[in-house]
C-alpha positions in Angstrom: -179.1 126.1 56.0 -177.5 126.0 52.5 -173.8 125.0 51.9 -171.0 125.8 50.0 -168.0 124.4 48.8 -165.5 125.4 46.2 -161.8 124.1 45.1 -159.5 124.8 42.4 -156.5 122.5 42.8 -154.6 120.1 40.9 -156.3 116.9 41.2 -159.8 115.9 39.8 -162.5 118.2 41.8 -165.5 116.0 41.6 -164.6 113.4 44.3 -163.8 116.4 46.9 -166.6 118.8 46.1 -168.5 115.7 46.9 -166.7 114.6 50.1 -167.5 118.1 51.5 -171.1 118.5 50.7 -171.7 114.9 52.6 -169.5 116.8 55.3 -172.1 119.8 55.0 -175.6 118.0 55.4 -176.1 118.3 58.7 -176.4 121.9 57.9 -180.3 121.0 56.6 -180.8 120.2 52.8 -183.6 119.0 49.9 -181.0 119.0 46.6 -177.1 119.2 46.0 -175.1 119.5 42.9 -171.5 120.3 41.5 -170.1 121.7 38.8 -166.9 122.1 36.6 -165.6 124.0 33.9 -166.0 121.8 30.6 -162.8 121.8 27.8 -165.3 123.5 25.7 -165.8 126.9 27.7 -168.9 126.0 29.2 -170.4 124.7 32.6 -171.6 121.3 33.1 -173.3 120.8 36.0 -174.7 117.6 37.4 -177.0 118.1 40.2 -180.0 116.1 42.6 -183.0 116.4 44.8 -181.7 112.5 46.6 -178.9 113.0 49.3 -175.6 113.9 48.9 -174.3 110.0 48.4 -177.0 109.9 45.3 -174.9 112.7 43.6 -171.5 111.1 44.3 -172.3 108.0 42.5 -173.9 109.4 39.6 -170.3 111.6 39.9 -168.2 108.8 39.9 -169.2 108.0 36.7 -169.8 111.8 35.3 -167.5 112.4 32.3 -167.3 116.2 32.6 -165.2 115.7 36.2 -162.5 113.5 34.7 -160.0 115.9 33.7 -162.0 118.8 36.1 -159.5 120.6 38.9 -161.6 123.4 39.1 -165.7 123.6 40.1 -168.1 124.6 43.3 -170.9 122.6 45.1 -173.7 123.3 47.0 -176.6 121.6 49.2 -179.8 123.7 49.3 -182.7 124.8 51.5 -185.8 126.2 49.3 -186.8 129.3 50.0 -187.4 130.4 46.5 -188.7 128.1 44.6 -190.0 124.0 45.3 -187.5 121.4 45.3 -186.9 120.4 41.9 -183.7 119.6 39.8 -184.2 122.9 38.0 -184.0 125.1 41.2 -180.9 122.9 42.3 -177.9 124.6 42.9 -175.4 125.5 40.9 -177.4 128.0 38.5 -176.3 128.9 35.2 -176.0 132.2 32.8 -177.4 131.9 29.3 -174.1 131.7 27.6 -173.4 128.9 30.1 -170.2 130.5 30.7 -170.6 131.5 34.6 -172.3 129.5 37.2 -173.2 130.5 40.6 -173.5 128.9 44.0 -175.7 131.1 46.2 -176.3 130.6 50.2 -178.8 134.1 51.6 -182.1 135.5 50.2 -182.0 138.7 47.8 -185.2 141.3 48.6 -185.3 142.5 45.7 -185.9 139.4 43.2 -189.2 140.7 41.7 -187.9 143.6 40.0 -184.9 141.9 39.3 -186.1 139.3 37.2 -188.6 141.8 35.6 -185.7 143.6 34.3 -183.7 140.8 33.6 -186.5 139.2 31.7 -186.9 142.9 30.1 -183.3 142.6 28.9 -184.0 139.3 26.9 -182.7 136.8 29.7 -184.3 133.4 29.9 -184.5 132.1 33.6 -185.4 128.9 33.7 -185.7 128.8 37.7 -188.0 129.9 40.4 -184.9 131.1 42.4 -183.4 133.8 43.3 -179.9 133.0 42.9 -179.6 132.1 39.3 -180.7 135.9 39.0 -176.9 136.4 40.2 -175.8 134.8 37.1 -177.8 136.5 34.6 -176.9 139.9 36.2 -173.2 138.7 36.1 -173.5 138.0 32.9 -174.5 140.9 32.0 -171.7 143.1 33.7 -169.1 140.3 32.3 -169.8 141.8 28.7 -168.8 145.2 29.9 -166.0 143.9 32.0 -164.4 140.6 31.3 -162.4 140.9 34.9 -164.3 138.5 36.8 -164.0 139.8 40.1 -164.5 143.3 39.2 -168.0 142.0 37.4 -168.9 139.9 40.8 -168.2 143.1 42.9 -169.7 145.6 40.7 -173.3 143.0 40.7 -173.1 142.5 44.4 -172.7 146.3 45.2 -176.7 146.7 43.5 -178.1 143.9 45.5 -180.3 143.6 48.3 -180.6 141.1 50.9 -177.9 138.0 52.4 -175.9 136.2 50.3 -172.6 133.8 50.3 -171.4 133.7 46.5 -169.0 131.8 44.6 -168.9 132.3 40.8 -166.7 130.3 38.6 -165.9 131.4 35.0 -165.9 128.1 32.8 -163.4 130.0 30.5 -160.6 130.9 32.6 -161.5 128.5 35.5 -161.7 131.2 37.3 -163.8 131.1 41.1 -164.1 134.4 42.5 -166.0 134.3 46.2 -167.5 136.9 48.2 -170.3 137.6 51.2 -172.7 139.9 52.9 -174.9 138.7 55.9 -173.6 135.0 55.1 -170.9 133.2 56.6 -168.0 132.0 53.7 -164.3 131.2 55.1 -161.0 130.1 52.8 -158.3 128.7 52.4 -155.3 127.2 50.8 -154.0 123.3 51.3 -152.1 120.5 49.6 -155.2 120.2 47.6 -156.0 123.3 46.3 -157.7 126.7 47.4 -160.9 126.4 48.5 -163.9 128.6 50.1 -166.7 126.5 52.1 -169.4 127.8 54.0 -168.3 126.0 57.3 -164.8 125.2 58.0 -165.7 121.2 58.8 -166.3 121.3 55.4 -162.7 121.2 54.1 -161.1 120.5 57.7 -159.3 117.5 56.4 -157.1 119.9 53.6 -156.2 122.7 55.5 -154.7 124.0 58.5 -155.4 127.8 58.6 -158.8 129.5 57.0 -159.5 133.1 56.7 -162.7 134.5 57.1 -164.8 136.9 55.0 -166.4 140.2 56.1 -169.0 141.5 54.2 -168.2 143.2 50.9 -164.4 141.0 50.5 -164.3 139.8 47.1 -161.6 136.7 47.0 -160.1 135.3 44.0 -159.6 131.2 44.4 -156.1 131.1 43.5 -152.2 130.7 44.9 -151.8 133.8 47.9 -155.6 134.5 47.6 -155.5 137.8 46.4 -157.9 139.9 48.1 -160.4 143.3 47.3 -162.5 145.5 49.5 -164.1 148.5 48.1 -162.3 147.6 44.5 -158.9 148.1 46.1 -156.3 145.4 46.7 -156.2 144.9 50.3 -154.0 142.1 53.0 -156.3 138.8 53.8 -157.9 139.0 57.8 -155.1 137.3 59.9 -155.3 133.6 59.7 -157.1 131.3 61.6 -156.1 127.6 62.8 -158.2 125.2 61.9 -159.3 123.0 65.1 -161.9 120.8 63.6 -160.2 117.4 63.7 -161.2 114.4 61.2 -162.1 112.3 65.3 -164.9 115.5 65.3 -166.4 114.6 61.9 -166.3 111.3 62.1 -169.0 108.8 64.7 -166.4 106.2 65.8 -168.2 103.5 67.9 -170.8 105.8 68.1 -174.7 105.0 65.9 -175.1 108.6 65.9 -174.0 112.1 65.9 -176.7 112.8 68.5 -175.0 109.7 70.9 -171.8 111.0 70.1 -172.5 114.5 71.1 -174.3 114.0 74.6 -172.4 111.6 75.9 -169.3 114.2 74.9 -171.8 117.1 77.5 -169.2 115.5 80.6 -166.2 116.8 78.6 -167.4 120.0 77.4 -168.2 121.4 80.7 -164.8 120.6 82.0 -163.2 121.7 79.3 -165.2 125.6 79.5 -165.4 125.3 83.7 -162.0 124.8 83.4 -161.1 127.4 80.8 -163.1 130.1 82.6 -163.0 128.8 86.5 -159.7 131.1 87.3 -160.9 134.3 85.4 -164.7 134.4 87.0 -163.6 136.4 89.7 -160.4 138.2 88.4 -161.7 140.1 85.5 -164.0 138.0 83.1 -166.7 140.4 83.5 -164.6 143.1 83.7 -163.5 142.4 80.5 -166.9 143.6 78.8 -166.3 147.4 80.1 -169.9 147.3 80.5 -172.0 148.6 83.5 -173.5 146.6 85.8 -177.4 146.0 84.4 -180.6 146.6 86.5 -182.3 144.7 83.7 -181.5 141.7 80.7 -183.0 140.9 77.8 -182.7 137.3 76.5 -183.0 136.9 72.7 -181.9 133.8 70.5 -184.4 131.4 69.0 -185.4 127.6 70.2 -182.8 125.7 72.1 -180.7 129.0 72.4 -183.3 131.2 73.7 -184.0 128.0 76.5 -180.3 128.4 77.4 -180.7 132.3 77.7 -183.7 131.8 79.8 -181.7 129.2 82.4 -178.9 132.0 82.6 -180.8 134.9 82.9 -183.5 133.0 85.6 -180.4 132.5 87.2 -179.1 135.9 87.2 -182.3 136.8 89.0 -182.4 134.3 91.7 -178.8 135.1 92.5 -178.6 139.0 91.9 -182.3 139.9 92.0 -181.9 141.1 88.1 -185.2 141.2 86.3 -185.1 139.8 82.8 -187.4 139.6 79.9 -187.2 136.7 77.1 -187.7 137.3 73.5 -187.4 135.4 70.4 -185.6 136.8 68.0 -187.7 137.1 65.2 -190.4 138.9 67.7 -188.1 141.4 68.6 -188.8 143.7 65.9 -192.7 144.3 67.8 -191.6 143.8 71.1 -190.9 147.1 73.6 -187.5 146.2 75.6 -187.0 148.1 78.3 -184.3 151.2 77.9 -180.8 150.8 79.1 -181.3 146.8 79.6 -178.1 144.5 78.9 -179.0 142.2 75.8 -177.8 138.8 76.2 -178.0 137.4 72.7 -177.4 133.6 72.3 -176.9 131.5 68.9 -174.6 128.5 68.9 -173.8 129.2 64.7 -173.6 132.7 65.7 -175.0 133.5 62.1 -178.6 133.1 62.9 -180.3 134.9 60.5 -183.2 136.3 63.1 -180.6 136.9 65.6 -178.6 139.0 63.1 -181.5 141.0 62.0 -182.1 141.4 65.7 -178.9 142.6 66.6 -179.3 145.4 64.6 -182.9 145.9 66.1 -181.4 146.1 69.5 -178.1 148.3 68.8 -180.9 150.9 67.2 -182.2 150.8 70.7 -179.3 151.5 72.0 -179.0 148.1 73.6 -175.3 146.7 74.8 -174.6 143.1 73.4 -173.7 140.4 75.6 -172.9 137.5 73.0 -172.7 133.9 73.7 -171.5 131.7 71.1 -170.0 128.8 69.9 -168.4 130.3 66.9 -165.8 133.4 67.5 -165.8 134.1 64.0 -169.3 134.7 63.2 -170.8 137.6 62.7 -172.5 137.8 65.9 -169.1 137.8 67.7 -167.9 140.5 65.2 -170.8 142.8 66.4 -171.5 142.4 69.7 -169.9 144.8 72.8 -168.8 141.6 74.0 -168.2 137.8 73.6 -168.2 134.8 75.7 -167.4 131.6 74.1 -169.0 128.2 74.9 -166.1 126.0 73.6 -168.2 122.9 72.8 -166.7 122.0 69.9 -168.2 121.3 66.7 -172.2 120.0 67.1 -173.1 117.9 63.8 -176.8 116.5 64.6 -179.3 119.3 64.2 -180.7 118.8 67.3 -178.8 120.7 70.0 -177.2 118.9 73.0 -174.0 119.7 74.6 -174.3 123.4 72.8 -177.0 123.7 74.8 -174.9 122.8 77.9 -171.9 124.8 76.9 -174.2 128.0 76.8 -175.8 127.1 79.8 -172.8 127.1 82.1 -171.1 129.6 79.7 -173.9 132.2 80.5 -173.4 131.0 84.5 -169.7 132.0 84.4 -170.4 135.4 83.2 -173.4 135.1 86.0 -171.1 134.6 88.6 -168.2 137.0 87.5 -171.4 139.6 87.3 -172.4 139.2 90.6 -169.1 138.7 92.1 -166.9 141.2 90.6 -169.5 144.0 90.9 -170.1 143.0 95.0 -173.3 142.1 94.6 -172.4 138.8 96.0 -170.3 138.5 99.1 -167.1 137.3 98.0 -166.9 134.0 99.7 -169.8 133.1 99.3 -168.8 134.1 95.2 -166.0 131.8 95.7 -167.7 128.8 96.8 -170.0 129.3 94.0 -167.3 128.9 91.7 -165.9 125.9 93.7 -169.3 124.3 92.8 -169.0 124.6 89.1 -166.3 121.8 89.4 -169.3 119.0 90.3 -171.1 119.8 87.6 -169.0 117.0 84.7 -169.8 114.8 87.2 -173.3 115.5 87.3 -173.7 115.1 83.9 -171.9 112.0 83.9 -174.0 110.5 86.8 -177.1 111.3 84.4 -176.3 110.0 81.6 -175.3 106.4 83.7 -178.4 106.6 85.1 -180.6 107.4 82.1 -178.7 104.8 79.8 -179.8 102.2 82.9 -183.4 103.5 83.2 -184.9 104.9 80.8 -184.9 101.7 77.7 -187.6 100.2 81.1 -190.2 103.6 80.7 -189.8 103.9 76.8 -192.6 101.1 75.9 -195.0 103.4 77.6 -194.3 106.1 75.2 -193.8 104.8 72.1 -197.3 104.7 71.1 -198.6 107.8 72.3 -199.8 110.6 69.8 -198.9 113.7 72.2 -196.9 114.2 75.2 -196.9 116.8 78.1 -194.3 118.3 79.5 -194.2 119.8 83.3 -191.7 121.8 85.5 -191.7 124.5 87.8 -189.1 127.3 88.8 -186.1 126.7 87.1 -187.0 123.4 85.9 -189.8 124.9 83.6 -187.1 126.0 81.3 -186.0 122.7 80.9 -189.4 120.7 80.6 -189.8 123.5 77.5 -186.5 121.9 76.1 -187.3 118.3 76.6 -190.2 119.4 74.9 -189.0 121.2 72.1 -186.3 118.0 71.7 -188.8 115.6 71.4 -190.7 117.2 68.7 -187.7 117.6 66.6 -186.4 114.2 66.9 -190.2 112.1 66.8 -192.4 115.1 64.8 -195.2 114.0 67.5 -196.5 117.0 69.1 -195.2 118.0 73.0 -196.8 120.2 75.1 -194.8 121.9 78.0 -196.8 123.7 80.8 -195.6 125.4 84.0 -197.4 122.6 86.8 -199.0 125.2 88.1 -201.3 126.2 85.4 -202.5 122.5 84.9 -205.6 123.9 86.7 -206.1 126.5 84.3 -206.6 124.5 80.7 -203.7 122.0 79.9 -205.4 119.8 82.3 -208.0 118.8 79.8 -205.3 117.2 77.4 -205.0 114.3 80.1 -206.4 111.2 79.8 -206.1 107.5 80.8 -202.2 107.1 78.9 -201.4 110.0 78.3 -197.8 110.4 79.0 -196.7 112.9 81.1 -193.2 113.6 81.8 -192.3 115.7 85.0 -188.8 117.3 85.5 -189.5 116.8 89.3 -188.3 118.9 91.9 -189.3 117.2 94.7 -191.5 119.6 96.6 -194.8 118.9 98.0 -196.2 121.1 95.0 -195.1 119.1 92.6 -196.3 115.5 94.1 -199.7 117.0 94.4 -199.4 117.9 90.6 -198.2 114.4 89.7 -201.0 113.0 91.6 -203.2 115.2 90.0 -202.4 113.7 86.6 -201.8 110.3 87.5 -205.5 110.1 89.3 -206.5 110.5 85.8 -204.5 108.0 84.0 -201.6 109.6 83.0 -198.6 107.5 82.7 -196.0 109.6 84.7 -192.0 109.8 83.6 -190.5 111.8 86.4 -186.6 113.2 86.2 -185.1 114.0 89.6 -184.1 112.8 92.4 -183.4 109.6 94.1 -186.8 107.7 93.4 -187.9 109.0 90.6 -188.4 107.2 87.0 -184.9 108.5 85.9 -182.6 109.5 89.3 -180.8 112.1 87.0 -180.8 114.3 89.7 -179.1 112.6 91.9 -178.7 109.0 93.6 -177.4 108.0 96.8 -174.4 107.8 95.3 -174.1 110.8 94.1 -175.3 112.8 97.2 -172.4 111.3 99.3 -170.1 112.0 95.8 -170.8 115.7 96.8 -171.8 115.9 92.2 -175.5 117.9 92.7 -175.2 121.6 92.4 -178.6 123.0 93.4 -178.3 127.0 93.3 -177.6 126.4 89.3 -180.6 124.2 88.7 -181.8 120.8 87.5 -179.0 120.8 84.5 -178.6 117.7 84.5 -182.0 117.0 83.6 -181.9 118.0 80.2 -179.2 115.0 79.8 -182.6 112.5 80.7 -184.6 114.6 78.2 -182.5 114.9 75.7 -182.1 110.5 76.2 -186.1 109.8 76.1 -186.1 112.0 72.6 -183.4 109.8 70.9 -184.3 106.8 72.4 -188.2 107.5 71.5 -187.3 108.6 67.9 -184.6 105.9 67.3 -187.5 103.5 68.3 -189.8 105.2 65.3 -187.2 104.9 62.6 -187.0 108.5 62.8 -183.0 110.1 61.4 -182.0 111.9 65.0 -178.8 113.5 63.3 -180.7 115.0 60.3 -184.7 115.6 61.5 -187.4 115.8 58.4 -187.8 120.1 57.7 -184.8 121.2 60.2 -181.4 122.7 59.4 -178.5 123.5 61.8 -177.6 126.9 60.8 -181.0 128.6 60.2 -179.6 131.3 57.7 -182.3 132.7 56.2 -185.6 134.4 58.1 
């Protein structure tokens, strides 16, 4: 939620702070604005509660960024405060000499703006990042220094925050963090800090990342503080977001883009992680073998940690417990259990918050991750990347994939470097792993041919149940939980089993019911259960089935189905019907109505 961007270069700013918000909106957003330094000494800022492109037109012709090469942007999510141009990002000082772009949420705002009100400050916001500003300003007339005025203001706050503050004066931007991601860097185009390193992709090659408490000036050599002492920047880090990853091509959508990419990503991590498995991948961790796991992350992460740990348990007989992250905090876990902790931003802010919950505990991390530079990565006892590659649409799809079969590898290294799994039998377990691309590419072929014939049967429908068993419970939550993000029609998901035991009344003549189907005898009595009451049945499985996802002829005697690890490529059907369904409503799959892709604040 909530980006950032900030540049101080030699060209007009305006046209690239706007550039990289529109590359930062799949973040989540309800207003955006810039601003620049005016030849005066002030701010000017020029801000919107319309999309990004709204504020680059009314830019274009803004008179304050003609001559501008310095300023910062942001897109925000409210927390404090409705959306409204006067709780718009960036906020202001009374002198109109600073301005501040905030991502985070401060604890203390009540007394703070007491006090600051106290002190003769008028705040003309309902948030609590133009609070920053006033308190800046307010050190800045004991301390001209910039940075030594940002540090000294951060160092009594309490709470999250990503800052950049620019100085309309000296055109000075000074940037610094704490329980928020920030990155920069320096390019052709200027220095720049950002939020997310898609943002400014395109100008740089190298980025460096902020830990909590750096304070960063925005010039040449980005000189660097910590503690009030001048200290060396982290080592670089290359940039490997390319323009082809922030761009659709032939694509309609991000969300096309990106599952139809789910092939590709699991080559790509099967084949990064196939030779290590058995030769020292869990090794690696130095951690004990566990006798119990807990699963924490939140919505499609949490369903990924639940397919990896139900796994762990069928294999290894490992009991596990799932929790969402922002339950943790009243939820017993039992001593000496392995946490597996899963969020694809790695910046969660309920996952951080938990994190800390469970190294009180005294709870070893397992981290997966699609971000090695986040601070989940930073403070876990160990890391296992997912390697999917940047995900734009909110809605998760291959991430979800990537941690699926990312948590499976550490699975199978588990099991098979600790002995609890005969070593051939580990081996041919590995082997397997290389079917699984083409799994997912028979599924999508087959979903693309038959689900568009089973989609008139859904579009009108108010609600929607979902049903699996075993393993494929975890995915019929998913499908689920996709389907309400993408249409914002409600979607029920049940174990088929406890049909019997209430959900059963929710079925009428119509109602559609969509099975991840396992093909057992269980399961058929199920479907005949609804269907003798008029439910329109959608079944995923198996040759036969509404959508053979699971497996055609073809595939069989192509040797793609992997049964031990589940029905994966399932979710590839599910995640089809929800775009499909939601394209058909007019619904925006890439950027769903409420939703943001890095949930940042609690």
């Amino acid at each position: 939620m909530c980006g950032i961007v900030a540049c101080s270069g030699e060209s007009p700013v305006a046209p690239l702070l706007v550039e990289a918000l529109e590359r930062l909106e799949y973040r989540g957003y309800d207003s955006a604005g810039i601003a620049v330094p005016a030849v005066d000494g002030h701010v000017e800022a020029l801000r919107s509660i319309e999309r990004v492109d709204d504020l680059g037109r009314r830019a274009a012709g803004w008179a304050p960024a003609v001559s501008a090469t310095t300023g910062l942007g942001h897109t925000r999510w409210a927390t404090h405060g409705e959306v409204s141009v006067v709780n718009a990002h960036p906020h202001r000082d009374c002198s109109g000499r600073v301005a501040v772009v905030h991502n985070g949420v401060l604890e203390d705002v009540t007394e703070l703006r007491r006090a600051l009100t106290d002190a003769g400050h008028m705040i003309v916001s309902h948030t609590d990042s133009e609070l920053i500003a006033h308190l800046i300003e307010e050190a800045m007339s004991e301390d001209t220094d910039l940075a030594g005025a940002v540090e000294r203001v951060v160092g009594g706050l309490r709470g999250s925050w990503a800052l950049v503050v620019l100085d309309a004066r000296t055109d000075e931007l000074v940037a610094t963090c704490h329980g928020s991601p920030l990155v920069v860097a320096e390019g052709p185009e200027g220095v720049f800090a950002a939020s997310d390193i898609g943002a400014i992709a395109p100008w740089v090659e190298w980025y460096h990342v902020l830990d909590d408490g750096d304070v960063v000036r925005l010039r040449a050599g980005l000189p660097w503080h910590r503690g009030g002492v001048p200290v060396a920047p982290p080592p670089a880090v290359a940039c490997s977001v390319g323009v082809a990853d922030l761009s659709l091509g032939l694509y309609p959508d991000f969300m096309a883009k990106e599952i139809e990419q789910q092939p590709d990503v699991a080559e790509r991590l099967i084949t990064t992680w196939s030779g290590s498995i058995l030769h020292g991948l869990w090794p690696s961790f130095s951690l004990p073998v566990p006798r119990h796991v807990t699963v924490v992350g939140c919505g499609t992460s949490l369903n990924a940690g639940r397919v990896v740990a139900d796994l762990l348990a069928r294999l290894g007989s490992i009991p596990f417990a799932a929790v969402e992250a922002s339950e943790l905090t009243s939820t017993a876990t039992v001593p000496g259990s392995l946490a597996l902790v899963l969020s694809q931003s790695g910046e969660t802010a309920d996952v951080l918050t938990a994190l800390d919950v469970l190294h009180g505990r005294g709870h070893a991390v397992v981290a997966l991750t699609n971000n090695p530079h986040s601070a989940l990565a930073r403070r876990a006892e160990a890391v296992m990347m997912c390697h999917a590659g940047p995900e734009i649409g909110v809605a998760a799809t291959k991430t979800f994939v990537a941690q699926v079969l990312g948590g499976t590898c550490v699975v199978l290294s588990l099991l098979g470097c600790s002995g609890a799994v005969e070593q051939q039998r580990a081996q041919r377990l590995v082997r397997d792993l290389d079917r699984v691309p083409d799994a997912l590419a028979q599924a999508i072929g087959a979903s693309r041919r038959t689900i568009p014939q089973v989609l008139e049967g859904l579009t009108k429908a108010s609600g929607y149940v979902f049903l699996g068993r075993g393993p494929g419970r975890i995915y019929a939550d998913e499908g689920a939980l996709k389907l309400k993000e993408l249409t914002y029609r409600w979607a029920e998901s049940h174990a088929a089993g406890e049909l019997k035991h209430g959900p059963l009344a929710l079925v009428e003549h119509g109602t559609p019911v969509i099975v991840v189907d396992d093909g057992s005898a269980r399961m058929h009595a199920t479907i005949a259960e609804v269907s003798a009451r008029g439910a329109e049945i959608t079944s995923i499985g198996g040759h036969g089935t509404s959508v053979p996802a699971l497996g055609s002829p073809l595939a069989v005697a192509l040797d793609t189905t992997v049964d031990w690890l589940g029905p994966l490529a399932s979710v590839v059907a599910l995640q089809i019907i929800a775009r499909e369904l939601a394209v058909a409503l007019g619904r925006d799959v890439d950027k769903p109505r409420n939703l943001a892709k890095s949930v940042t604040v609690e």
